[in-house]
Chimera marker file (.cmm) of the C-alpha trace (Angstrom):
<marker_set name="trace">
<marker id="1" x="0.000" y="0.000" z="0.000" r="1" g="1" b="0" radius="0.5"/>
<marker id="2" x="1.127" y="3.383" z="-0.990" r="1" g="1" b="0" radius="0.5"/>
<marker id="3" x="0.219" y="6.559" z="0.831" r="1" g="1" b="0" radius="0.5"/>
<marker id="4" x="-2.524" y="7.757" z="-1.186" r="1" g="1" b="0" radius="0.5"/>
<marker id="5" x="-4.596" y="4.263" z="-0.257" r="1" g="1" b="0" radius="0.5"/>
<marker id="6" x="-3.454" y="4.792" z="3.197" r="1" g="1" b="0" radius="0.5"/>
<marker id="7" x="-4.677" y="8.689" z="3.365" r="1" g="1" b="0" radius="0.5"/>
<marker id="8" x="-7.531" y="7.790" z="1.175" r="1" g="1" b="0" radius="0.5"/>
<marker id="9" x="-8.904" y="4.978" z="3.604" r="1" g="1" b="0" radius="0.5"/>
<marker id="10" x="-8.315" y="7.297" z="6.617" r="1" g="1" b="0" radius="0.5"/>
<marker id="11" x="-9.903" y="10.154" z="5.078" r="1" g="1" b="0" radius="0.5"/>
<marker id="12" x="-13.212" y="7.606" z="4.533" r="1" g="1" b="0" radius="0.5"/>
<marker id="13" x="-12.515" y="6.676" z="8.272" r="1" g="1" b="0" radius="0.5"/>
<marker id="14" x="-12.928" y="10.250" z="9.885" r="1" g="1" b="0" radius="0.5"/>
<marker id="15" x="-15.713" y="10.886" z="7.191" r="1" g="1" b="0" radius="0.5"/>
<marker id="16" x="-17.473" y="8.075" z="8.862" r="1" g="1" b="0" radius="0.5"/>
<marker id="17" x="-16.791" y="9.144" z="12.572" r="1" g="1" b="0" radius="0.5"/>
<marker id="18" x="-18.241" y="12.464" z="12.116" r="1" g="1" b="0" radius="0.5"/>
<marker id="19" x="-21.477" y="11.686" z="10.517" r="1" g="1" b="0" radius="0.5"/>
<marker id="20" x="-21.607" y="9.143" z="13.852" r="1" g="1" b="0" radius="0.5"/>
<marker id="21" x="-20.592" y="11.824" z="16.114" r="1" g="1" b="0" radius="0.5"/>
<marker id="22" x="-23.402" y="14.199" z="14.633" r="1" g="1" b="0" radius="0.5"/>
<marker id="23" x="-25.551" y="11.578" z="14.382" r="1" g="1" b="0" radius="0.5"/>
<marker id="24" x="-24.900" y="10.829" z="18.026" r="1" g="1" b="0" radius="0.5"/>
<marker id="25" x="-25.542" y="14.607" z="18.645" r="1" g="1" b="0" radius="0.5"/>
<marker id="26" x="-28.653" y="14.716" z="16.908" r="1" g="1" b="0" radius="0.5"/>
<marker id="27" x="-30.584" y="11.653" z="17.605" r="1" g="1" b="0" radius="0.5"/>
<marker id="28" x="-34.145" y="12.239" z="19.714" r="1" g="1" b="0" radius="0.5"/>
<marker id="29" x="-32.733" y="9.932" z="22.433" r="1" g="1" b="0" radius="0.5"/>
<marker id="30" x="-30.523" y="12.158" z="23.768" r="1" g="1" b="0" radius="0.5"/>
<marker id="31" x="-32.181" y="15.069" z="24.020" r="1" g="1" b="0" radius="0.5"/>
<marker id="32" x="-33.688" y="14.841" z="27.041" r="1" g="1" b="0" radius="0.5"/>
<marker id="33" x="-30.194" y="14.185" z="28.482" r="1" g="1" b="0" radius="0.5"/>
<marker id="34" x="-28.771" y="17.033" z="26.645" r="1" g="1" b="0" radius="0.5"/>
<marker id="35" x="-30.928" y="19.296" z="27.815" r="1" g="1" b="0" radius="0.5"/>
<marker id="36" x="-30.416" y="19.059" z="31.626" r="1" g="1" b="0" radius="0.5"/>
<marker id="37" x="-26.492" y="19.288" z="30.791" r="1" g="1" b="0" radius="0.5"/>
<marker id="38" x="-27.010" y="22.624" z="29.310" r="1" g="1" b="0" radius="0.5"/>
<marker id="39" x="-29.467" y="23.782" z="32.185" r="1" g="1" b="0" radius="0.5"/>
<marker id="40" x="-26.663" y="22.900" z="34.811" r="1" g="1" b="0" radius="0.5"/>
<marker id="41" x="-24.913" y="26.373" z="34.866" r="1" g="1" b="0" radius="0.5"/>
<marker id="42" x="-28.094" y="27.752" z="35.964" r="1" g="1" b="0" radius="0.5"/>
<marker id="43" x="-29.016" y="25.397" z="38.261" r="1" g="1" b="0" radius="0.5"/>
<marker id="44" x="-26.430" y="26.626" z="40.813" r="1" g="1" b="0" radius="0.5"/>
<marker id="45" x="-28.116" y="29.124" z="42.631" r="1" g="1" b="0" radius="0.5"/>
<marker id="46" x="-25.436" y="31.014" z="45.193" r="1" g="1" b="0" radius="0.5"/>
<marker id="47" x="-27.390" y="32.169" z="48.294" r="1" g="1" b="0" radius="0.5"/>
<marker id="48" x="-25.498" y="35.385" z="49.836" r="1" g="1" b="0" radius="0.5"/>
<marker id="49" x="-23.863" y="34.433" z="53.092" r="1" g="1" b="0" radius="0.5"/>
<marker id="50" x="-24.113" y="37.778" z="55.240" r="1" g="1" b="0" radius="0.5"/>
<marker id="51" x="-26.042" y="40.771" z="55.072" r="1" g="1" b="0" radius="0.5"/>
<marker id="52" x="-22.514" y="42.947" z="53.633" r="1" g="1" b="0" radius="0.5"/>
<marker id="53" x="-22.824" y="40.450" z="50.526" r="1" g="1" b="0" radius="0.5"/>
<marker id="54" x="-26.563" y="41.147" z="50.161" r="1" g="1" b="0" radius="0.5"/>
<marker id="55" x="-25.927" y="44.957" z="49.834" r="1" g="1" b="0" radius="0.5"/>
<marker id="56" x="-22.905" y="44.371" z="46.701" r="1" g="1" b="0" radius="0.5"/>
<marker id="57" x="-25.195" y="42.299" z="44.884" r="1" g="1" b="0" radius="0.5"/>
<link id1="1" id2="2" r="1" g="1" b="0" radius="0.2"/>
<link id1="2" id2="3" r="1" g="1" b="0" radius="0.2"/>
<link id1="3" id2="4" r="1" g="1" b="0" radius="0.2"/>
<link id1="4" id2="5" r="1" g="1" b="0" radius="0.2"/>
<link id1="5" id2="6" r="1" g="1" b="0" radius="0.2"/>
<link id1="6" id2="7" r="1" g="1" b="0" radius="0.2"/>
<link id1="7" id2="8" r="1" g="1" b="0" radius="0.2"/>
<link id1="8" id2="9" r="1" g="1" b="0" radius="0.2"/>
<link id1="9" id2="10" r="1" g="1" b="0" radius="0.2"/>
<link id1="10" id2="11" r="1" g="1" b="0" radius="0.2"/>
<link id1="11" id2="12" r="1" g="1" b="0" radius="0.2"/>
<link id1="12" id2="13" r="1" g="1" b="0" radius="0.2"/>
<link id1="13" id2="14" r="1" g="1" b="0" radius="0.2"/>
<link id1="14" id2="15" r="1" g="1" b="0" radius="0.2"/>
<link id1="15" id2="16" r="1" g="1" b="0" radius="0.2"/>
<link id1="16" id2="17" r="1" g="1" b="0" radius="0.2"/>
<link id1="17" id2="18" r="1" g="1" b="0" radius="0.2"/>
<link id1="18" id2="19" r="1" g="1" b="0" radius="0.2"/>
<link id1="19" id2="20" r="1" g="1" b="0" radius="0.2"/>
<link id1="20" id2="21" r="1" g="1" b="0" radius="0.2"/>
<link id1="21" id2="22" r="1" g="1" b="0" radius="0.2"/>
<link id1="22" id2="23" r="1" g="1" b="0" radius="0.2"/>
<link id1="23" id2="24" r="1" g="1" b="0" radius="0.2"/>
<link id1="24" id2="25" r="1" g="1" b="0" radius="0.2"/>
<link id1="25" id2="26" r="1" g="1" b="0" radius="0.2"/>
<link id1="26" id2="27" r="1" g="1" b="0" radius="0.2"/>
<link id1="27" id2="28" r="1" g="1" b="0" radius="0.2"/>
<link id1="28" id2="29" r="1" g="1" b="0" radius="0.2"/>
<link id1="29" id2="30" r="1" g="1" b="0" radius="0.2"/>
<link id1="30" id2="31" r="1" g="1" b="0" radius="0.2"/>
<link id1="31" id2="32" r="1" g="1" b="0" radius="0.2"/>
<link id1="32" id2="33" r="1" g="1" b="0" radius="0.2"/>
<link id1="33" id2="34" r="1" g="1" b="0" radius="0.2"/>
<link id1="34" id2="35" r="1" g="1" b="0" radius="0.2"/>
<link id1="35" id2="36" r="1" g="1" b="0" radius="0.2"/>
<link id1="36" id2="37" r="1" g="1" b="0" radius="0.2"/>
<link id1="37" id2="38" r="1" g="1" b="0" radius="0.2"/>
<link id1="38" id2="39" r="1" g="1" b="0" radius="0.2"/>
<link id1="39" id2="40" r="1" g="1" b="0" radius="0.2"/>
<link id1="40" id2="41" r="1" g="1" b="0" radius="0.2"/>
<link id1="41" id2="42" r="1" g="1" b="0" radius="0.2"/>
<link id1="42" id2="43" r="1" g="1" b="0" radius="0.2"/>
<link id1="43" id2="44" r="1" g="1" b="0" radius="0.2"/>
<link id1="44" id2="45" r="1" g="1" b="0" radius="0.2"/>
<link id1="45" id2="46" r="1" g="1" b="0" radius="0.2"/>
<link id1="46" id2="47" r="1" g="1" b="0" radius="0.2"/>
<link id1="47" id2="48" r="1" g="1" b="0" radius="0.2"/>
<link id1="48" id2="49" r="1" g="1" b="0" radius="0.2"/>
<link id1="49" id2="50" r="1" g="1" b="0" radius="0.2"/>
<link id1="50" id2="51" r="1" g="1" b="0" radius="0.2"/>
<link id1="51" id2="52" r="1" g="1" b="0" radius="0.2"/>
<link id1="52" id2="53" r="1" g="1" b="0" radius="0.2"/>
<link id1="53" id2="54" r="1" g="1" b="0" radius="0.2"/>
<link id1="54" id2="55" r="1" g="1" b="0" radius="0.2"/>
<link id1="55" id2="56" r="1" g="1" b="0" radius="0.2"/>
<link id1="56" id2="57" r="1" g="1" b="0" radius="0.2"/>
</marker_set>
């Protein structure tokens, strides 16, 4: 094997890896999954600790 066959079969390898990965990213049956991952910055909720950090914010 030469390096074009070699190249040309790995280029057909990551070609097939992406459309899985998007795919993957895309299918219905991770949505609900995906979802709560991109809710999780908001669901930490800092409570001020002392009245002198309820007057900065």
């Amino acid at each position: 094997m030469d390096q074009g066959i070699i190249g040309s079969i790995f280029t057909v390898v990551v070609f097939v890896c992406f459309f899985g990965v998007v795919w993957w990213a895309f299918s219905s049956r991770n949505k609900k999954d995906f979802d709560e991952a991109a809710n999780l910055p908001f669901a930490d909720e800092n409570q001020p600790k002392s009245e002198k950090e309820k007057r900065e914010s």
